[in-house]
C-alpha positions, -999 to +999 in steps of 0.1 A: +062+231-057+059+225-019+028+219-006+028+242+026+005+234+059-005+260+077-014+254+111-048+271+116-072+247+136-075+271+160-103+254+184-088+225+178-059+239+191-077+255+220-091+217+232-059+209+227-043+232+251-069+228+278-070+190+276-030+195+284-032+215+309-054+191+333-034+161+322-009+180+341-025+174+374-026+137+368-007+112+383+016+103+354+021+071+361-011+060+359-006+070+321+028+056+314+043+021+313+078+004+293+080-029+279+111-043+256+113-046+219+139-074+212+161-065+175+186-095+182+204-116+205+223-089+217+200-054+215+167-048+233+150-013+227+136-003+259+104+016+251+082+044+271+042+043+263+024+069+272-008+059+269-037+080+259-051+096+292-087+100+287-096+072+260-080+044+242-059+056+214-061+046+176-029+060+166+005+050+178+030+076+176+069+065+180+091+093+181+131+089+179+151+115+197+177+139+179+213+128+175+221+143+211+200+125+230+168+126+248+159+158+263+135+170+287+107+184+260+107+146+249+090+133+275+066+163+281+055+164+242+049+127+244+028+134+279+009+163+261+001+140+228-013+114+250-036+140+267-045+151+232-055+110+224-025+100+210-002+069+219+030+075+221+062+052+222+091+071+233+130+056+230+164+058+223+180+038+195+217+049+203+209+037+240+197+010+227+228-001+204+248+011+235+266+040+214+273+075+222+247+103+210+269+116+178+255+122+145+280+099+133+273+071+155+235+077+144+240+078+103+258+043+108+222+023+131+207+001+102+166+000+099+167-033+117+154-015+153+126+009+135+110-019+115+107-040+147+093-010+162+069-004+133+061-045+137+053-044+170+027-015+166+013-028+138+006-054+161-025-040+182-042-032+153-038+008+155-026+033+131+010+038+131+031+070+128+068+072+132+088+105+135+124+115+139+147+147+149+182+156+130+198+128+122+175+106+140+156+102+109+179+085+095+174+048+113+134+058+109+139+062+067+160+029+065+136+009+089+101+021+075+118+001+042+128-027+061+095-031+076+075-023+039+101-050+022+087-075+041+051-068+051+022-065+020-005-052+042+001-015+050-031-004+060-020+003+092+010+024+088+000+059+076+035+074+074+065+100+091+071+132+106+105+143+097+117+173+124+150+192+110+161+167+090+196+156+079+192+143+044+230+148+037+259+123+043+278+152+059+287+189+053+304+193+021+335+212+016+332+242+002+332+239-036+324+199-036+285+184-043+265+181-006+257+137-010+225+128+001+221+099+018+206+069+002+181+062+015+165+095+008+161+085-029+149+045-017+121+060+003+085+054-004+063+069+022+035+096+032+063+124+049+053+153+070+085+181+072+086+207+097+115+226+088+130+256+105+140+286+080+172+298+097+194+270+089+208+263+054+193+231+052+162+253+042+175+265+013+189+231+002+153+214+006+146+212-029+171+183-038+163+162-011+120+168-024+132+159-056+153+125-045+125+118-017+099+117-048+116+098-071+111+073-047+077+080-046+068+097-013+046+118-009+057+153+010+040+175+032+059+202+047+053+231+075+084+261+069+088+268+103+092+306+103+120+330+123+139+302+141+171+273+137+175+241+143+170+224+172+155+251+185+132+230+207+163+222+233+188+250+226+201+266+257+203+301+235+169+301+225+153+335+220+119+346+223+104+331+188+119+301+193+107+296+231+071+299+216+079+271+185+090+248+214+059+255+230+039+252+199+054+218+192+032+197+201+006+211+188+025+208+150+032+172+157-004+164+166-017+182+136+003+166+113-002+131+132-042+140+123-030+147+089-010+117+078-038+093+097-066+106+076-051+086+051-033+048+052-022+034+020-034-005+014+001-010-001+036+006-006+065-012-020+099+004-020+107+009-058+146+018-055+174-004-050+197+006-021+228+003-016+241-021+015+271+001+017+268+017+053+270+052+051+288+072+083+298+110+086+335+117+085+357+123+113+354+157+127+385+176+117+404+211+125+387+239+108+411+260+085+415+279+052+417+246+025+423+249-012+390+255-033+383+223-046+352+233-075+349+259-101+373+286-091+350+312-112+326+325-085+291+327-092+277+364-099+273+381-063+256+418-068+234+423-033+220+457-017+238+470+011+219+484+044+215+515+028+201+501-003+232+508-027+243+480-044+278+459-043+291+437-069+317+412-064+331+418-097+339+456-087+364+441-060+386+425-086+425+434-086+413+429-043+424+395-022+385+397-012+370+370+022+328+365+005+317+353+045+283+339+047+267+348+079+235+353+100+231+372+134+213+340+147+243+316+143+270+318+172+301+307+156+293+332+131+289+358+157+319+344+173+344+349+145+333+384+135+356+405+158+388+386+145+376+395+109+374+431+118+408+425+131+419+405+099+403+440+079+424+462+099+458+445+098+453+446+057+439+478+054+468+497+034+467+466+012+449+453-019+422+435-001+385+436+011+358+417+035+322+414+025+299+401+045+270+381+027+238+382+055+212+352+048+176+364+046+170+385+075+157+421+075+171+454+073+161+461+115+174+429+123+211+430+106+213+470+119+200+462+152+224+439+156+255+455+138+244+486+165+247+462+195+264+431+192+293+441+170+317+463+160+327+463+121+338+487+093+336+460+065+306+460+038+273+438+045+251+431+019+221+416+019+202+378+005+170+381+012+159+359-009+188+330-003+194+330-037+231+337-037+235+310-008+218+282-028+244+297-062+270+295-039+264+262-027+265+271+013+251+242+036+265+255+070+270+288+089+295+301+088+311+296+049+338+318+038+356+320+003+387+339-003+392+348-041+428+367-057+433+393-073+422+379-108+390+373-096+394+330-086+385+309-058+416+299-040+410+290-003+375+282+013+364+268+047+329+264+063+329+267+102+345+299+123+378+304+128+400+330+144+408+349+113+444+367+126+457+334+132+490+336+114+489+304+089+454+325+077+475+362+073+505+341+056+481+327+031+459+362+022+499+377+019+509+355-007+480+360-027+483+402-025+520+396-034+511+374-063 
């Protein structure tokens, strides 16, 4: 069961706000300075404090950037936090380590430069609180258990806020079992998740609660309603999405308030983890693959726009594409228009599209059919996500293409351009079959 936040402080929020607002006319330098965290010989993390503007702070936030790098809205959340009373240490681990801002390059940093970070706070004797983006969490997960290996007084550190995360090793192919990294099940920690609902990391969350309390955290977690990830520094952001960004400070220092009402006197990590390092694989060029799981598809019977329903099963004797799709995702949006074409070109032949949508609303899917596209195949509806979690989907777009008889033969996650010939040689072979 997920224990759900809800962010309703609302004069908090409202100090909050106008305490912001004349920090703004401050001179900002009078409220930031750096200093150098040594990890080894050869790597110094160079770290931003803001400091808190009107008083001295008790809690000591340090915040690691997503994947791609620091962005603008870093530095003003961690100047609005430290108007609202809270310290803030701002840096850059792949800076640091002197490595490019990949997700890759940030799954393979060790927890050797967190726990240093988490050592050096703990030195002034104020609460602690560490927090990551995307993959960023990663480093923050493996050096909170550093730092709790090797410390027996943990009074001070009262836990992490965990933005988007990235609990898997990678994307899994179509048809294979999503890994999840391993230090999600060697955790041991208070955790605060704010999690966006339009991505399919959503509807994966449960495995990664399960793992993250077998380790014996402890989970807090805010949904975050009507927008994707990253939303906070997309340069396609729409209008719910602008306000989350603005808002997002104002989630942080909530559940900063939250996780610092309470500090545990002593948390060991109980799981063994493996020393293996753990990096995502090479990016590779998307095409149609062989289905590597269960060939039998899982049952797929969804409502169409005008409420009729479509099964799956009523397609068979049909070479039939299942794509998963949303109208938020661009490379979804992207690929549509070469679908249509790939409809057209086998429209005398035994075959069929069906578009699965994932869990938006009737006005938003026709809106957007009405405007943004122009399609004669079937869309049927998951509002719920169920037949995305029974289908095993962990990226947008995922497309399965079953034969006649009613099997899984070819799958791919990611868009494509679906009249590319090796794709129309492939969907001919199996009509001919």
């Amino acid at each position: 069961m997920w224990l759900i936040v809800a962010n309703n402080y609302m004069s908090r929020r409202l100090k909050y706000i106008l305490v912001s607002l004349l920090f703004v006319f401050l001179p900002h330098g009078l409220a930031r300075q750096s200093m150098s965290v040594k990890v080894n010989a050869d790597v110094d993390i160079s770290v931003d404090i803001y400091n808190a503007t009107f008083k001295p702070g008790k809690i000591i936030f340090i915040w690691q950037p997503h994947e791609k790098g620091l962005q603008g809205i870093d530095f003003q959340i961690a100047q609005q936090l430290a108007a609202s009373g809270i310290e803030v240490w701002l840096q850059d681990l792949l800076q640091a380590y002197f490595l490019a801002n990949t997700a890759r390059n940030m799954s393979s940093l060790n927890g050797d430069g967190f726990n240093k970070l988490i050592a050096a706070a703990s030195l002034t004797g104020k609460t602690v609180i560490v927090g990551g983006s995307g993959r960023g969490i990663v480093p923050v997960l493996r050096g909170i258990r550093d730092w709790q290996s090797v410390n027996n007084e943990h009074s001070r550190f009262a836990g992490a806020i965990l933005l988007s995360p990235k609990f898997y090793i990678k994307t899994p192919e179509p048809g294979t079992s999503a890994k999840l990294l391993p230090i999600v099940k060697a955790s041991n920690s208070r955790l605060f998740i704010l999690q966006p609902d339009k991505s399919p990391y959503f509807w994966q969350l449960e495995r990664s609660l399960d793992a993250l309390r077998l380790g014996g955290s402890d989970i807090f977690i805010k949904p975050m309603r009507g927008i994707r990830d990253r939303f906070y520094f997309r340069p396609d952001a729409f209008g719910k999405e602008n306000l989350a960004r603005g808002d997002l400070a104002t989630d942080l220092f909530n559940a900063i308030r939250l996780l610092a009402s309470k500090q545990d006197s002593f948390r060991k990590p109980v799981t063994i983890l493996s020393k293996t390092a753990v990096t995502s694989a090479k990016t590779k060029e998307r095409g149609l693959e062989k289905y590597q799981g269960d060939p039998i598809p899982r049952a797929l019977n969804l409502p169409k726009l005008n409420g009729e329903f479509l099964d799956l099963k009523s397609l068979k004797g049909k070479v039939v594409v299942v794509n998963f799709w949303a109208s938020w995702c661009p490379p979804c949006v992207h690929e549509m228009p070469s679908m249509q074409r790939l409809n057209n070109h086998f429209k005398n032949k035994p075959f069929a599209l069906l578009g699965v949508n994932m869990a938006e609303t009737n006005a938003e899917v026709s809106a957007f059919l009405k405007t943004k596209v122009n399609i004669s195949f079937p869309i049927v509806m998951d509002y719920d996500g169920r037949a995305l979690k029974d289908w095993g989907v962990f990226a947008f777009p995922t497309s399965y293409v079953i034969d006649k008889s009613g099997k899984i033969r070819y799958a791919l996650f990611g868009s494509v351009e679906w009249d590319n010939p090796d794709i129309i040689s492939k969907i001919e072979q199996l009509i001919n079959e």
